[in-house]
N, C-alpha and C positions, 0 to 999 in steps of 0.2 A: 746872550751866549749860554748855551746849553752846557750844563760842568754835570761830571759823572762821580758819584760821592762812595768811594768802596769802603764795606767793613768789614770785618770778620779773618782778619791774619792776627796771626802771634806766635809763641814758640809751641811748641808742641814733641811727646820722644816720637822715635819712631814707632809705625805699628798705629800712631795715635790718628784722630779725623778733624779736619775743621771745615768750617763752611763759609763760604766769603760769596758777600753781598754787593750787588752795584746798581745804585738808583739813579734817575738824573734829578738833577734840579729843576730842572724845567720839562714842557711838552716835546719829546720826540715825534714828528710825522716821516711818514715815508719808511718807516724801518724796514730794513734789509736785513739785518743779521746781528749779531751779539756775540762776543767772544771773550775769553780768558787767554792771556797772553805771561808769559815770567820771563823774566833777565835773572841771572844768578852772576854772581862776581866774576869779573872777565871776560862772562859772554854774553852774545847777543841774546838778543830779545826773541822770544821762540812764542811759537801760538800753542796753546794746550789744550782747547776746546773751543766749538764755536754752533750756536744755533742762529739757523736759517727763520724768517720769519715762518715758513710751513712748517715750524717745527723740527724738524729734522738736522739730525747731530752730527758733528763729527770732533773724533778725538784723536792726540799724535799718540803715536804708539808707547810713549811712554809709559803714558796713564791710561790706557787703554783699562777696562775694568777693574778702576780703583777710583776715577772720577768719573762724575756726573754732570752736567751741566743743564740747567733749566731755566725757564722764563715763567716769569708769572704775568701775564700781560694786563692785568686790571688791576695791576703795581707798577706795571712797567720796569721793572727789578729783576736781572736777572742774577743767577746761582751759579757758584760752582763748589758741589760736594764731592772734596778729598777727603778718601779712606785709604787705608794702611800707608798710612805716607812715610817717604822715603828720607833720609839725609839728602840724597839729590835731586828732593823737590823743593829744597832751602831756596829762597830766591822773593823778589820782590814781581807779585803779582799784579797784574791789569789790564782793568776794564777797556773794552772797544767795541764800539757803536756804531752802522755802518747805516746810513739813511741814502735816497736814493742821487743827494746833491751833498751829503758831507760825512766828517769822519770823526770822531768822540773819544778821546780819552781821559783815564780815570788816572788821580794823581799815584798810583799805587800804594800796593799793602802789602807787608813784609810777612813773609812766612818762614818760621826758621822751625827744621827741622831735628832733634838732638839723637843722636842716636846711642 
């Protein structure tokens, strides 16, 4: 069983940037798509970004140019780079993996934002 190992959350004030990591443990085949997803206390689980295997991105309008998201496919690792980050991008972030027969999640990584 394929486990997704996220790094790169912590506290940070606002204004500040961090960059969170998501590798598998194992071979991914079939990839389909790649995502960044956060839940913040009390609410649901909301998607933040997501890359297509063609590359091609899309972002919720939150973070619309303030994050990034990329893959590195000869890591198999994909990124997601938050800049000027917000008190309401506090929240525990993760990984998702979408292959053409299954669905990957990462245990999450807390990002706390101090303002």
């Amino acid at each position: 069983q394929v486990q997704l190992v996220e790094s790169g959350g912590g506290l940070v004030q606002a204004g500040g940037s961090l960059r969170l990591s998501c590798a598998p443990s194992g071979t991914i085949f079939s990839l389909v798509a790649s995502g960044w997803y956060r839940q913040a206390p009390g609410k649901q689980r909301e998607l933040v970004a997501i890359i297509v295997s063609g590359g091609i991105t899309n972002y919720a309008d939150f973070v619309k140019g303030r994050f990034t998201i990329s893959r590195d496919n000869a890591k198999n690792t994909v990124y997601l780079q938050m800049n000027s980050l917000k008190p309401e991008d506090t929240g525990v972030y993760y990984c998702q993996v979408q292959t053409v027969s299954a669905q990957y999640w990462g245990q999450g990584t807390q990002v706390t934002v101090s303002s």
